[in-house]
C-alpha positions in Angstrom: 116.6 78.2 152.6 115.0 76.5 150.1 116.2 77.7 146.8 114.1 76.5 143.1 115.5 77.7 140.2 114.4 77.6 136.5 116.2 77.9 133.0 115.5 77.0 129.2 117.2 77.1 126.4 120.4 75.5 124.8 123.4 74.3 127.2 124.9 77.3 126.9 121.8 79.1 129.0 121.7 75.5 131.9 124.9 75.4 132.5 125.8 78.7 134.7 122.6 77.8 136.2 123.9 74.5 137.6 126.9 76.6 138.7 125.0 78.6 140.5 122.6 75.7 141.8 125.6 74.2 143.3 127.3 77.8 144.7 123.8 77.9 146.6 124.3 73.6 147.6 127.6 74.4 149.1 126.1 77.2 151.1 123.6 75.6 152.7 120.7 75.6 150.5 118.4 73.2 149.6 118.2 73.4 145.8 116.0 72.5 143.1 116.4 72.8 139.5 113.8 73.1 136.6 115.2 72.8 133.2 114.0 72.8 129.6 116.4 72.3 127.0 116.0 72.9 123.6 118.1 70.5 122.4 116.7 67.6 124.6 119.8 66.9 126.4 119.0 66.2 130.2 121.1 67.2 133.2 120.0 64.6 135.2 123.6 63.2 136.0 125.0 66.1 136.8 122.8 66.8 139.3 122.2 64.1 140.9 126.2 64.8 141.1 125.9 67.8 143.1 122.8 66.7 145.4 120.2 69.2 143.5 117.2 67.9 142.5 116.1 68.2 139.0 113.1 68.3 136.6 113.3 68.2 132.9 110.2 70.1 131.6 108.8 68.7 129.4 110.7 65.9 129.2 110.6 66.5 125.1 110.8 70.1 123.3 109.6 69.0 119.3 112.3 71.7 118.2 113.9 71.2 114.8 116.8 73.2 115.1 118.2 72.2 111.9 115.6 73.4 109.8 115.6 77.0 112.2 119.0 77.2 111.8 118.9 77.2 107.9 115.8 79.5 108.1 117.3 82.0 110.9 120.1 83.0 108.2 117.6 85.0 106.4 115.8 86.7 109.3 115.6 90.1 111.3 116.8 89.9 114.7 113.4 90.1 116.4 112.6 88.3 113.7 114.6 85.5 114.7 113.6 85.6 118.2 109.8 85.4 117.3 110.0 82.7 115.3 112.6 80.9 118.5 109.6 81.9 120.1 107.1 80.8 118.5 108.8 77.3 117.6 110.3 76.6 120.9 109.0 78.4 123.6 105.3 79.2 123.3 103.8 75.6 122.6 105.3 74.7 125.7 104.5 77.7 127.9 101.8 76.4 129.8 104.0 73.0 130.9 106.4 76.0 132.0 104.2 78.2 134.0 102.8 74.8 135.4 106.2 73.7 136.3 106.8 77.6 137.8 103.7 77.4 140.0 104.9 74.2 141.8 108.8 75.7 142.1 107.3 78.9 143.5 104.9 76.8 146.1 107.9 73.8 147.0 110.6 76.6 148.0 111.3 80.3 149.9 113.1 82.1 146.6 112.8 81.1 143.1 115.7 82.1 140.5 115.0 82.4 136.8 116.7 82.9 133.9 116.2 86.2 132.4 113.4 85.2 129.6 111.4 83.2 132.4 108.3 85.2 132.7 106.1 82.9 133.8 108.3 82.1 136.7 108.3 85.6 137.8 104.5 85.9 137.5 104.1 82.8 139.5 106.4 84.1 142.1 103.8 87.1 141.8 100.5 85.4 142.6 101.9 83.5 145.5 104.1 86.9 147.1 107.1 84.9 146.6 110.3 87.0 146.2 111.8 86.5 142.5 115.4 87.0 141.1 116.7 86.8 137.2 119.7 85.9 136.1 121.1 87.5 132.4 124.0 85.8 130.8 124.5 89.1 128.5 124.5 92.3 129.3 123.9 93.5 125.6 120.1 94.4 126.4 120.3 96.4 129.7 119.7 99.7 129.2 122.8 101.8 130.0 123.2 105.5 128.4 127.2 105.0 128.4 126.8 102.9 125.3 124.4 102.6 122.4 122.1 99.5 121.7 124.0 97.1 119.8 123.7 98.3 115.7 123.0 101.8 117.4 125.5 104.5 116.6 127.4 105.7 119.5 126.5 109.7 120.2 126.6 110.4 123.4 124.3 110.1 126.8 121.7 111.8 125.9 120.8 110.2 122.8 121.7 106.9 123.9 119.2 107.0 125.9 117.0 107.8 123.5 118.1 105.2 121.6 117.3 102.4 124.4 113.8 103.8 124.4 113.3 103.2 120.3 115.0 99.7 121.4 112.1 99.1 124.0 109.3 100.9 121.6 110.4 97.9 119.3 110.5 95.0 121.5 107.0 96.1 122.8 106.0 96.2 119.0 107.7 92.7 118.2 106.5 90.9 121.4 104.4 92.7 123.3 101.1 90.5 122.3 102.6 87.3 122.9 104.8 87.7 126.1 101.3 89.1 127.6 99.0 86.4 127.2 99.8 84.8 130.0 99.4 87.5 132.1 96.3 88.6 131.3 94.8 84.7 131.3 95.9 84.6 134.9 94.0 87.9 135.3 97.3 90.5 136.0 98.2 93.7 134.2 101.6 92.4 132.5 104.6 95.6 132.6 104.5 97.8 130.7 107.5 97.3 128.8 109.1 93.6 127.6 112.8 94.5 127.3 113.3 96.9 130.5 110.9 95.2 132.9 108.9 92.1 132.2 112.3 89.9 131.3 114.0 90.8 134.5 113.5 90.7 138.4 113.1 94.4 139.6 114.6 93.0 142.8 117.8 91.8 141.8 118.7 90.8 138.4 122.5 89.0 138.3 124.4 89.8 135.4 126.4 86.8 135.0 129.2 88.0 132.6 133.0 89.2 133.6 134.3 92.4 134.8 136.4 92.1 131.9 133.4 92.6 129.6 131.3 94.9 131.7 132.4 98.5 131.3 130.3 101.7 132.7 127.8 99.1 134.6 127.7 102.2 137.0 124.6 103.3 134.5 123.2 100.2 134.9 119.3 100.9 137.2 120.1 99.3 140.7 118.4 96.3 140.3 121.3 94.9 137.9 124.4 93.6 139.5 127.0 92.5 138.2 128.3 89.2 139.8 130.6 87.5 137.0 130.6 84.8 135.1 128.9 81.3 136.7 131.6 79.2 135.8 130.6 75.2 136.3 133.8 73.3 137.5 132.4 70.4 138.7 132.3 68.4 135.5 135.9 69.5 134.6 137.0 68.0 137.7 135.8 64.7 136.8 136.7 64.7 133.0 139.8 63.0 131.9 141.3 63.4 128.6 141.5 60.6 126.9 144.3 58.8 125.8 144.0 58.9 122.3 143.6 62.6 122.1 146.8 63.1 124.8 148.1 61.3 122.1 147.6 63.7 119.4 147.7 66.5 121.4 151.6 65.3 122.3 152.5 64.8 118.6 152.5 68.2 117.6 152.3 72.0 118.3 149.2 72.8 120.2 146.0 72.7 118.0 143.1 75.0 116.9 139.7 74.1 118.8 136.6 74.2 116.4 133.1 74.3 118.1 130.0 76.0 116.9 128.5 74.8 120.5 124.5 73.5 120.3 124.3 75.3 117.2 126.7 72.8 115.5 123.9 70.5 116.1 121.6 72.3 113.7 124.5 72.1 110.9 126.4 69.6 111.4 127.4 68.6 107.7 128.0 72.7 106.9 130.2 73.1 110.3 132.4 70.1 109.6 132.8 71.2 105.9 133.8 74.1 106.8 136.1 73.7 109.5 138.1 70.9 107.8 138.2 72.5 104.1 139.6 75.8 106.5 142.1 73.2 108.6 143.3 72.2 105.1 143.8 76.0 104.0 145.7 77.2 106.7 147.8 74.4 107.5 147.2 73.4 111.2 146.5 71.0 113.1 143.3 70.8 115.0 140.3 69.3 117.4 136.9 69.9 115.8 133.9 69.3 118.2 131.8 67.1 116.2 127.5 66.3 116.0 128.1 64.9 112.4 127.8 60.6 112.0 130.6 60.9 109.3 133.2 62.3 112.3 132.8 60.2 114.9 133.9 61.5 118.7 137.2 60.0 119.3 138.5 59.4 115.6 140.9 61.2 114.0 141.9 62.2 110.1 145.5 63.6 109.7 146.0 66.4 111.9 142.3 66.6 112.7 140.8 65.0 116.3 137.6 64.7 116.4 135.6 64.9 119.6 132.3 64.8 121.4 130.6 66.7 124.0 132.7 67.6 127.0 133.6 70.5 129.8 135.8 73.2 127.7 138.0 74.4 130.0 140.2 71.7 130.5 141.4 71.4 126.6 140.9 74.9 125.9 143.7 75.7 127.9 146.1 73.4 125.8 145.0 74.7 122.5 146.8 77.4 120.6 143.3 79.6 119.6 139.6 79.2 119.7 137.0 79.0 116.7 133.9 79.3 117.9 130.2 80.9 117.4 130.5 83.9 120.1 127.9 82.3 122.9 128.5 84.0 125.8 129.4 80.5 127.7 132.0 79.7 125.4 133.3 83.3 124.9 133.8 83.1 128.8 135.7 79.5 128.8 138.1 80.5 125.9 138.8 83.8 127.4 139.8 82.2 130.9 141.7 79.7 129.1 143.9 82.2 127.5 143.4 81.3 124.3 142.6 83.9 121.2 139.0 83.7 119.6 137.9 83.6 116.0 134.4 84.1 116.1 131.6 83.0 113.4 128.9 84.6 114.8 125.1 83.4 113.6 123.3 86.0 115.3 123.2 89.7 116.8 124.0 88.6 120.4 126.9 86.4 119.0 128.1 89.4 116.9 128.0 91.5 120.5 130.8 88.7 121.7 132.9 88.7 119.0 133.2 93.0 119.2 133.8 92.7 123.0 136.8 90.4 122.2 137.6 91.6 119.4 137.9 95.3 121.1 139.4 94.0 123.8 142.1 92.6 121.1 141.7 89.0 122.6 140.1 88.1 118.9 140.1 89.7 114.9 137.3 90.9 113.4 133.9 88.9 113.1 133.4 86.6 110.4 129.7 86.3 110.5 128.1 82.7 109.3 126.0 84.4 106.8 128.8 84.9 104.7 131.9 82.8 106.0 133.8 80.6 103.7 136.7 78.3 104.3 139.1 80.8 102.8 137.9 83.6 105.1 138.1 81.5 108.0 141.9 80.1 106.8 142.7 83.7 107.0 141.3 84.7 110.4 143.1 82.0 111.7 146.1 81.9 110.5 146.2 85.8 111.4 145.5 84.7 115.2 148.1 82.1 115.7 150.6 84.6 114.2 149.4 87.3 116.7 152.1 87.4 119.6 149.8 90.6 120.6 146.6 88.6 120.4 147.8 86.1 122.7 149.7 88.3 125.3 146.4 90.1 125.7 144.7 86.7 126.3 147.2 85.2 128.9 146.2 88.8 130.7 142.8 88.4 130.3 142.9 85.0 131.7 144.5 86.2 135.0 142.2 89.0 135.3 139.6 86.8 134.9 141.4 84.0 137.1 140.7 86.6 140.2 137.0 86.5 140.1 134.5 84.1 141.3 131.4 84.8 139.9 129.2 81.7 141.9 130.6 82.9 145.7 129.7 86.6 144.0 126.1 85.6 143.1 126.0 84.0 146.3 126.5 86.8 148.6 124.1 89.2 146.3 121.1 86.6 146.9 121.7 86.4 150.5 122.1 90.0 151.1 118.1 89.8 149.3 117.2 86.9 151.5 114.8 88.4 154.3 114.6 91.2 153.0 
């Protein structure tokens, strides 16, 4: 089959796509990926790597996600994703649907990630079957639990509850997400949240047994195949020698990483990281975007380090800072390392809980109001957590015994022909 696939957003949202783009390669398929990336990195390598062709469009998203991040402290969350919207999405929705068009006519199926509408209403105005993958199950509806923020009282008014949830998204984004619809002369759904963000086919639910619980409420379309964990890179990466150096003069280190956010605030992240190093007394390797910390150079007990896969140093660090995306949330929790999670915004704070009730992390310490002491503390209370990281080693094996890519896999094929 011939198998196009689109995704936007930070790496964090490309990356299980790639996984999955090369699940599909190793099957069989003939693959081609669409990507626009918010934080103009291209993939380009990679796949050539694997053998799947790839487009970055456009080739240049004028995002500053500095100035969003500094603004996005102060906003609503629907707020937040309106103006993400507005700044980063919509000016380049018509290169997008352009781009969709031409993925829809090239190949048999077209996969998109979940906010990809005008893939899925391209795939509609040539009959072309469409599929969705979601990378977090907080926004399927599912009566077991409330919305996140919602309180919990039972089935019935959970469900209730989704429906204010979808009243509100309608309200929010309604306007916008249907423009493009109507232009190209189709009544959009009804509803943003429960049906025009997903495929009503088949709509993968890329996240971990471990985090999915009552999925069995989940409407039949949704599926849950697992995380879409990208090895490929991690195969190829070597540490370097420098940091095998470090990491072999000492007890194993504290991983800081705020992911692409870190990007937006750089010179806040690295403040706060090493003033919080300082206060609780460990050693650590801070991910660093900041021209002060170069990748490679180190400062007492501090590495510092540039972009790389996760996995493979996760696994030889002693606990994991980190924002609460759900790619990095996955990579620490397979790793077997403890979390302490600074979360920046409502889908982040919906990570940190799962961990955090699945005792694999302490309570949130949200980035409106962190500060080096508070973080001191959440560490410190982690790495002297035998619990914490018994729980984690556990979580890692459970984890260890799913594949998520073969998973997604078999789900598509089972559509294909269909």
């Amino acid at each position: 089959m011939k198998i196009g696939i689109q995704t936007w957003g930070s790496n964090g949202d490309i990356r299980p796509m790639l996984a999955l783009a090369e699940g599909l390669k190793k099957a069989g398929h003939t693959v081609t990926l669409v990507v626009s990336s918010i934080d103009n990195h291209s993939y380009h390598g990679i796949c050539e790597q694997l053998g799947i062709a790839y487009r970055q469009i456009p080739e240049h998203i004028d995002f500053d996600m500095q100035d969003f991040a500094l603004r996005s402290f102060k906003m609503f969350p629907l707020q937040w994703l309106r103006a993400l919207l507005d700044e980063a999405f919509f000016p380049s929705e018509q290169e997008l649907y352009k781009a969709a068009r031409q993925l829809v006519a090239d190949n048999d199926y077209v996969i998109g990630h979940h906010f990809l509408y005008p893939l899925k209403l391209a795939a509609l105005q040539q009959h072309k079957p469409f599929f969705s993958v979601t990378l977090c199950h907080a926004a399927i509806p599912n009566p077991a639990v409330p919305p996140l923020s919602f309180p919990n009282l039972g089935l019935a008014i959970n469900t209730l509850s989704w429906k204010l949830l979808d009243v509100a998204f309608n309200w929010a984004l309604k306007k916008p997400l249907s423009r493009l619809w109507l232009e190209a002369g189709h009544t959009p759904p009804a509803n943003i949240l429960t049906e025009l963000l997903t495929s009503q086919q088949l709509n993968l639910v890329a996240v971990d047994p471990l985090f999915c619980t009552s999925f069995e409420h989940w409407q039949v379309q949704h599926q849950n195949c697992g995380f879409l964990n990208l090895t490929e890179d991690a195969l190829q990466w070597q540490i370097p020698d420098q940091l095998k150096a470090f990491l072999d003069e000492g007890p194993a280190p504290v991983y800081m990483t705020f992911g692409s956010l870190q990007q937006a605030v750089p010179d806040w992240s690295m403040t706060l990281f090493l003033e919080a190093v300082a206060l609780a007394g460990c050693r650590a390797i801070i991910q660093t975007s900041s021209e002060r910390y170069p990748a490679g150079s180190q400062i007492g007990q501090v590495y510092f380090i540039g972009r790389h896969p996760h996995q493979p140093l996760f696994k030889l660090c002693a606990a994991i800072v980190h924002h609460g995306g759900a790619g990095t949330t996955h990579a620490a929790t397979l790793a077997g390392c403890p979390s302490v999670v600074v979360p920046f915004m409502d889908e982040q704070l919906f990570w940190a809980r799962q961990l955090q009730i699945l005792g694999l992390a302490g309570s949130p310490l949200p980035a409106k109001t962190i500060t080096a002491k508070l973080l001191a503390k959440g560490i410190k209370k982690v790495l002297a957590s035998k619990s914490m990281l018994d729980k984690s080693r556990l979580a890692s094996l459970s984890m260890q015994a799913h594949d998520g890519v073969t998973s997604a896999v078999n789900l598509l094929a089972s559509h294909f022909n269909n």
